[in-house]
TIMAR-751653 format. One line per field, with one value per residue (C-alpha): x, y, z; residue in three letters. Coordinates in steps of 0.05 Angstrom, whole numbers, plus 5000, padded with zeros to 4 digits. Example, Ala and Ser with C-alpha at 12.3 -4.5 7.8 and 13.67 -1.06 7.14 Angstrom:
<rs>
c1: [5246_5273]
c2: [4910_4979]
c3: [5156_5143]
res: [ALA_SER]
</rs>
This chain:
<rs>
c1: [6518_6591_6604_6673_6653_6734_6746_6820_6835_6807_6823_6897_6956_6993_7058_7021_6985_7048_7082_7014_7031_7108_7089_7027_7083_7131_7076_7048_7126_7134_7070_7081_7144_7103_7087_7133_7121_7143_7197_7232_7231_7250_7300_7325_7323_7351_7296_7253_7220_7270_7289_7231_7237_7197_7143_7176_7220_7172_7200_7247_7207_7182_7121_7062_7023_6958_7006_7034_6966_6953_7016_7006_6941_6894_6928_6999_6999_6966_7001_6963_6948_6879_6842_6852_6816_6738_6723_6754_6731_6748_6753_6702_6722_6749_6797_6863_6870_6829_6853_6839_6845_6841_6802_6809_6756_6798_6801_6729_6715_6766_6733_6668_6692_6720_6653_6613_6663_6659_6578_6583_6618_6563_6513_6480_6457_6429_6357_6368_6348_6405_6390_6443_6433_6488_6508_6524_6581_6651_6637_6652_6604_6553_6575_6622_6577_6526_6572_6592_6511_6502_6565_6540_6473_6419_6363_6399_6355_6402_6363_6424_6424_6363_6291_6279_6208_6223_6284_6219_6167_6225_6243_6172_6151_6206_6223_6291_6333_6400_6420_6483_6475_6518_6516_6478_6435_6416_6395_6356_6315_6296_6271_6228_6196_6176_6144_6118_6083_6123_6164_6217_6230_6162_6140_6199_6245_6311_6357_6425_6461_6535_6552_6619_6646_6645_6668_6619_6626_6604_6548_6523_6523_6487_6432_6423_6416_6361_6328_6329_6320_6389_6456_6505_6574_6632_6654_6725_6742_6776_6773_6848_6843_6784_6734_6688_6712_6786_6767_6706_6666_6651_6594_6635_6641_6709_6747_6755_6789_6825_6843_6911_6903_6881_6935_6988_6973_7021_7021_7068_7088_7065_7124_7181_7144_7175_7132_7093_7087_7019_6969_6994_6958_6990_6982_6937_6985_6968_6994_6949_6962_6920_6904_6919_6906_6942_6981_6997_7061_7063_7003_7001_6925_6926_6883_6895_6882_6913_6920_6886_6917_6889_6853_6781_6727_6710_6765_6784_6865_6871_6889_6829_6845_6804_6763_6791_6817_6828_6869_6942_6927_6871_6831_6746_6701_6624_6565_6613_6648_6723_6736_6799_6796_6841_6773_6736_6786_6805_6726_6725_6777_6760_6703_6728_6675_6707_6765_6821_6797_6743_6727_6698_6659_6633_6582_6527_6459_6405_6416_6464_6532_6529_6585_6588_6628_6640_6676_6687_6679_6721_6725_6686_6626_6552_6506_6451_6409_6395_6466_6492_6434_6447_6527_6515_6466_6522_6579_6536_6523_6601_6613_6561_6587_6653_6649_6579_6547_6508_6546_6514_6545_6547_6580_6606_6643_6709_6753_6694_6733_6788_6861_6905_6982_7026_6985_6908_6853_6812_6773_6738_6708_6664_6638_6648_6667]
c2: [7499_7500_7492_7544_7614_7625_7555_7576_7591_7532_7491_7518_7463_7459_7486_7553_7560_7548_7602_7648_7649_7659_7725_7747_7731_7778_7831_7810_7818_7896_7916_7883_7925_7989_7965_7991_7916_7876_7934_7930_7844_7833_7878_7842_7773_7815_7782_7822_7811_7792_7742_7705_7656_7602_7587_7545_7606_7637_7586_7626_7681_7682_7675_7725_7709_7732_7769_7801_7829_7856_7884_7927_7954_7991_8006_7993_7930_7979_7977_8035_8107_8099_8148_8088_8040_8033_7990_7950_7879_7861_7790_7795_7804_7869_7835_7859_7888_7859_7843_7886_7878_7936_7925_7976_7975_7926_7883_7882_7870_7813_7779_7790_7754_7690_7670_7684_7624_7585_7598_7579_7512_7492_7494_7557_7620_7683_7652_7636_7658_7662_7681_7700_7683_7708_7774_7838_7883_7862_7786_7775_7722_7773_7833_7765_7733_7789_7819_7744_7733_7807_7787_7716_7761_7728_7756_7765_7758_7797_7771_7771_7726_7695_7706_7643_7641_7704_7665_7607_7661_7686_7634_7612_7672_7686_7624_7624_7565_7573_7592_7604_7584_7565_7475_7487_7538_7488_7435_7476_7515_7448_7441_7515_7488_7426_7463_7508_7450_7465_7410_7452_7380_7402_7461_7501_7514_7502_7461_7486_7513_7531_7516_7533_7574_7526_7452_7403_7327_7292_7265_7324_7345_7287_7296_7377_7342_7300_7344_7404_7368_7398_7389_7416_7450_7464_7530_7559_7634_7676_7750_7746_7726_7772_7722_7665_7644_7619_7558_7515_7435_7435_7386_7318_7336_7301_7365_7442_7465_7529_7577_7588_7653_7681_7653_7610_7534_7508_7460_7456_7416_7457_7448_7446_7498_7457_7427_7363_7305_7308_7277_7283_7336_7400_7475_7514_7572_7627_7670_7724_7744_7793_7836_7914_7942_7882_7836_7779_7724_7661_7674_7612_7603_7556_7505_7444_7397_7364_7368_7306_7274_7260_7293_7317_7284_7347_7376_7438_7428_7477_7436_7401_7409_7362_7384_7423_7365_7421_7481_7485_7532_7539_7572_7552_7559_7557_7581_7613_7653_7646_7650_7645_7620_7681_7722_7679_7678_7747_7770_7711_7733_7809_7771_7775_7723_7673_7623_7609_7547_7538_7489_7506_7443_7446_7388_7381_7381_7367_7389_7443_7465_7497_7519_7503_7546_7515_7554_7549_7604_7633_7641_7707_7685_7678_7630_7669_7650_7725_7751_7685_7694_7772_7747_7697_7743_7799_7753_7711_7791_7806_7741_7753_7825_7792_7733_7751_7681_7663_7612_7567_7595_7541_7568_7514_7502_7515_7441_7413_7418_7372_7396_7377_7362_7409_7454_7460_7429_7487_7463_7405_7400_7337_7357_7288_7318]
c3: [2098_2128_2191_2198_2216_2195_2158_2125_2205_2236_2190_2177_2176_2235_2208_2179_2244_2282_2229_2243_2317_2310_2275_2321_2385_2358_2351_2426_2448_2421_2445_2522_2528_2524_2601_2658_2675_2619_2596_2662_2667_2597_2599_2659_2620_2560_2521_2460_2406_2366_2419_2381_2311_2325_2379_2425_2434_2478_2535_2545_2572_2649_2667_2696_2756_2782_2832_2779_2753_2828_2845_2779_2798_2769_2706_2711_2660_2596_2538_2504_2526_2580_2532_2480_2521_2530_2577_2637_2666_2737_2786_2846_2916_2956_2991_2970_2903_2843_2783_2726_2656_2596_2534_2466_2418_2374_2433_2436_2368_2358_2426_2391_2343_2379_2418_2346_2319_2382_2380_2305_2317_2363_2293_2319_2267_2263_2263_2332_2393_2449_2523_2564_2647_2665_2705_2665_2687_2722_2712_2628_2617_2613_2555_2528_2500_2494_2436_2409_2402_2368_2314_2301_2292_2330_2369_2433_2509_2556_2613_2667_2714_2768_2777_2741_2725_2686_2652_2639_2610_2566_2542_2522_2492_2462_2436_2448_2425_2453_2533_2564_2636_2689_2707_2783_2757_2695_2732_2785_2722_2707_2774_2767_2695_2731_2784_2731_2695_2633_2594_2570_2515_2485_2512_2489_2424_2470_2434_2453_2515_2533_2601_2629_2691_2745_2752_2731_2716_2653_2687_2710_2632_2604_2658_2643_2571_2586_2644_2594_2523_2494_2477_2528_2497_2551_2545_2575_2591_2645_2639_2642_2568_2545_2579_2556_2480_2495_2488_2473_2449_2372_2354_2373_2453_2455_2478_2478_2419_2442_2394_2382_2333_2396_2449_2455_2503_2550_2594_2650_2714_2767_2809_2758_2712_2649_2595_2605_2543_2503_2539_2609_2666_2672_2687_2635_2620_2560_2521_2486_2413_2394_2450_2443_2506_2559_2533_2576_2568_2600_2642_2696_2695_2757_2720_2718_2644_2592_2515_2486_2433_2359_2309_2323_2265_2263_2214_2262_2273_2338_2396_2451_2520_2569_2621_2678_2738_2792_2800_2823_2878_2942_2886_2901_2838_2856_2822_2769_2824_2837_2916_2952_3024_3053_3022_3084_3133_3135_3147_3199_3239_3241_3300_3379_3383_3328_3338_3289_3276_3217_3156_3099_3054_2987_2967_2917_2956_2908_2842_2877_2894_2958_3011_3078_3133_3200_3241_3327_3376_3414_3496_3484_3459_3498_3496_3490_3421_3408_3411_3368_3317_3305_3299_3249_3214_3204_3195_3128_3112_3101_3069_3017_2997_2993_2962_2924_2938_3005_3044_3100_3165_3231_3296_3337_3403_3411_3407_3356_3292_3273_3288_3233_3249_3203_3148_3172_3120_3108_3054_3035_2968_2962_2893_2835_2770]
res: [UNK_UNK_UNK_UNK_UNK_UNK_UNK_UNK_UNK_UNK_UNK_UNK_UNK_UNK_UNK_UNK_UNK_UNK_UNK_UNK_UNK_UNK_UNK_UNK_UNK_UNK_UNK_UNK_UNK_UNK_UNK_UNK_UNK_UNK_UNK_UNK_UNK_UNK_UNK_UNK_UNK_UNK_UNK_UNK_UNK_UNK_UNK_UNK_UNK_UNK_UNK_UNK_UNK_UNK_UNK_UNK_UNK_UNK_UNK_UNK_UNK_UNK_UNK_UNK_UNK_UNK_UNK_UNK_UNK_UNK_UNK_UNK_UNK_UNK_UNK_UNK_UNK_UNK_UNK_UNK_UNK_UNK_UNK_UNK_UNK_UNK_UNK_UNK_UNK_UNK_UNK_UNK_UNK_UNK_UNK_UNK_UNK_UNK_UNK_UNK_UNK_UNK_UNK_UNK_UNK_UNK_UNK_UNK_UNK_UNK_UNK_UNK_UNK_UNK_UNK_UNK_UNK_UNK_UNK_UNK_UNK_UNK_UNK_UNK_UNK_UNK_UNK_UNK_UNK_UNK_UNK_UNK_UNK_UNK_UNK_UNK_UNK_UNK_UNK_UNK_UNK_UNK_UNK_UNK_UNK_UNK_UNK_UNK_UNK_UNK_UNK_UNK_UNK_UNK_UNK_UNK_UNK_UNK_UNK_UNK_UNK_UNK_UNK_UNK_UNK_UNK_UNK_UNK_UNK_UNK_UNK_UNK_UNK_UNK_UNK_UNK_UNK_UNK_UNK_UNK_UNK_UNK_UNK_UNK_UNK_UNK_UNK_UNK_UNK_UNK_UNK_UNK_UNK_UNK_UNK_UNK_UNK_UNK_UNK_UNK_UNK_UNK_UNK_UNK_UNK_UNK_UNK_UNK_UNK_UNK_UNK_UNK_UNK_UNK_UNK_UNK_UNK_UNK_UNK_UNK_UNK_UNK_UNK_UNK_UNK_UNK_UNK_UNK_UNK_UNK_UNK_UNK_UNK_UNK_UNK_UNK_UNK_UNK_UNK_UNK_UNK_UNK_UNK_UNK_UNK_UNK_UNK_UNK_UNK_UNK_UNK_UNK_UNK_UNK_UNK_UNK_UNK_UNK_UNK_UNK_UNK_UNK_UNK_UNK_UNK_UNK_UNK_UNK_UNK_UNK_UNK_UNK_UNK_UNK_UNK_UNK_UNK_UNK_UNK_UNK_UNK_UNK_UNK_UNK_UNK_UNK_UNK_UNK_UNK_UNK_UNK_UNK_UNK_UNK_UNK_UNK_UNK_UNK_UNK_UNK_UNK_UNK_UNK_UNK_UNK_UNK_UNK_UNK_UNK_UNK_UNK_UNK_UNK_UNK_UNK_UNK_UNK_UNK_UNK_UNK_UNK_UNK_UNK_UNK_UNK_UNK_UNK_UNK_UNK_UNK_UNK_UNK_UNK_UNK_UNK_UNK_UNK_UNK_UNK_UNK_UNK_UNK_UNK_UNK_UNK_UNK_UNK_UNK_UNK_UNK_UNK_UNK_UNK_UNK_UNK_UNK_UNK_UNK_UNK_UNK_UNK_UNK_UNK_UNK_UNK_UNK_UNK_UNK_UNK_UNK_UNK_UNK_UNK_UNK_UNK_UNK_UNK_UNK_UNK_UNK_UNK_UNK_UNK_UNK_UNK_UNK_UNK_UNK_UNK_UNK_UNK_UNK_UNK_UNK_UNK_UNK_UNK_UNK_UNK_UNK_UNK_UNK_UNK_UNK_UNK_UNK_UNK_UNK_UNK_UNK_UNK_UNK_UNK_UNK_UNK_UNK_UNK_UNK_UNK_UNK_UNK_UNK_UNK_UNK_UNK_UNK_UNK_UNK_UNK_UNK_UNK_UNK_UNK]
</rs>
């Protein structure tokens, strides 16, 4: 049995992939101009298409920021008619405006298409059984790899995400095999079989999971391996990009080959925005290839990796990025959900009762990532436990429909926090990866 879903693609030489993208750029190039966005700022760098022979000419282009993406919104960065596009994906969080990104049915189809390979190159088939925990709708982890499950054609468990001794009865009834599943929430269904009496290492037909969407360290992986009796893949997507699929572990675990049919990988000084050498850390930044509907250049991702060096034993020839080492801006990823502390802040101060002064630590308790907010009161508030409890209880309210986690909420006197000389620390993330 081969292991390639595409094996002329992943396996292509270097110089006919490198050729493959030059062409595919060009394409991405006529199609972004059809933007008011990208028409007006190439113009202004009298750049086009044809500004484009091989791929390193694409450093010539500017880049696109997240900023970019918002100031455009809702639909100002579509490259096709909105008639010609059938669905839309969205980041989390009302603060400000979210960014949005377009999909056409090609779209669709060709992401389809990427997590069926990625899927694939993890050895699984259509005779398996794939549950997805992970929410449906805005967030693309969901319909991502809902429709990369359906292509690959296995029975597919959309079971969406919590409720986990319903995850545990699926699983065992339905003898599903393969589950894509955030790191914390991995390790604490471990916890729920154990209470459940139910060794998921005989008791179930797991083998497989794909974890991704949140930092995680390697030891964290190897014991979700051993807690859950599987091999753990590392997956890599941001709905910028389609979603889950840009980039993902083959069998060996030494890396995440990302697939450059689909986007173009650079990695840059943060701070200088110019290319790092192989092997050194850098900013993730992407360009897509095949997308209809939004085309993105130069998209600064914020995260923070490397490319590693060497071939991978396992004969695919796209380049391995490392694991992510951080991001390049305040940017907090928990529990799968990307949070920016001006989401926090601004709900924080909108309370007479609150301070300006506030912390916010993240730290593994248990088998768990959870968020800590400490943040002082102001000369307004009352010492009376009633008022303070029904304050805390509304304020953890907002913060939830905001940042769509539940964070741990302590009020404390004013002057108990730490006053930093020059920029305040605001967070603290005390997470190992």
């Amino acid at each position: 049995m081969t292991s390639y879903w595409q094996e002329e693609i992943e396996t292509m030489s270097r110089p006919k992939l490198e050729e493959l993208q030059a062409t595919l750029l060009r394409k991405t190039i006529e199609q972004a101009t059809n933007t008011p966005f990208y028409a007006k700022r190439l113009k202004e760098c009298n750049l086009s298409a044809d500004s484009i022979n091989t791929v390193a000419d694409l450093q010539k282009f500017p880049f696109t920021t997240k900023d970019d993406l918002r100031s455009c919104y809702p639909f100002g960065m579509s490259a096709i008619p909105l008639q010609k596009c059938v669905r839309i994906h969205s980041s989390s969080g009302t603060t400000g405006n979210p960014t949005v990104v377009l999909h056409s049915q090609q779209d669709l189809d060709e992401w389809a298409n990427q997590v069926a390979r990625c899927m694939y190159m993890v050895g699984l088939r259509d005779t398996d059984v794939f549950q997805n925990t992970s929410g449906y709708g805005m967030f693309t982890g969901g319909l991502g790899f809902q429709y990369g499950a359906e292509r690959l054609g296995s029975l597919t468990v959309p079971a969406a995400a919590g409720n986990s001794k319903r995850q545990i009865k699926f699983i065992t009834d339905f003898g599903v095999t393969c589950l894509h599943i955030i790191p914390s929430y991995a390790t604490r269904l471990a916890e729920v079989f154990s209470e459940m009496n139910i060794d998921p290492r005989k008791d179930t037909k797991l083998h497989t999971i794909c974890i991704g969407a949140e930092p995680h360290s390697e030891e964290q992986r190897r014991r979700i391996e051993k807690l859950l009796g599987v091999k753990a893949y590392n997956c890599f997507g941001m709905s910028e990009m389609n979603g889950p699929g840009v980039a993902f572990e083959c069998q060996e675990q030494n890396g995440l080959h990302i697939w450059e049919d689909y986007v173009i990988a650079e990695i840059v000084d943060p701070e200088t925005l110019i290319p790092v050498p192989e092997g050194e850390i850098g900013e993730l930044v992407l360009t897509t290839l095949k997308r209809e509907a939004m085309p993105l250049i130069r998209y600064r991702t914020r995260d923070l990796t490397r490319f590693l060096p060497g071939e991978c034993p396992c004969g695919r020839t796209h380049r391995r990025i490392d694991r992510f080492k951080g991001r390049s801006d305040d940017m907090i990823i928990l529990k799968g959900v990307n949070i920016f502390p001006i989401q926090i802040e601004t709900i924080l101060m909108a309370f007479k009762e609150l301070g300006g002064n506030y912390l916010i630590t993240i730290q593994t308790v248990g088998n768990n990532d959870e968020m800590l907010i400490e943040v002082e009161l102001s000369n307004l508030y009352t010492d009376d436990y009633s008022t303070l409890q029904r304050l805390t209880k509304e304020i953890v309210r907002q913060l939830k429909d905001e940042l769509l986690i539940t964070p741990t909420l302590k009020l404390v006197a004013k002057g108990s926090l730490p006053v930093s000389e020059g920029k305040a620390v605001r967070v603290k993330d005390l997470r190992k990866f």
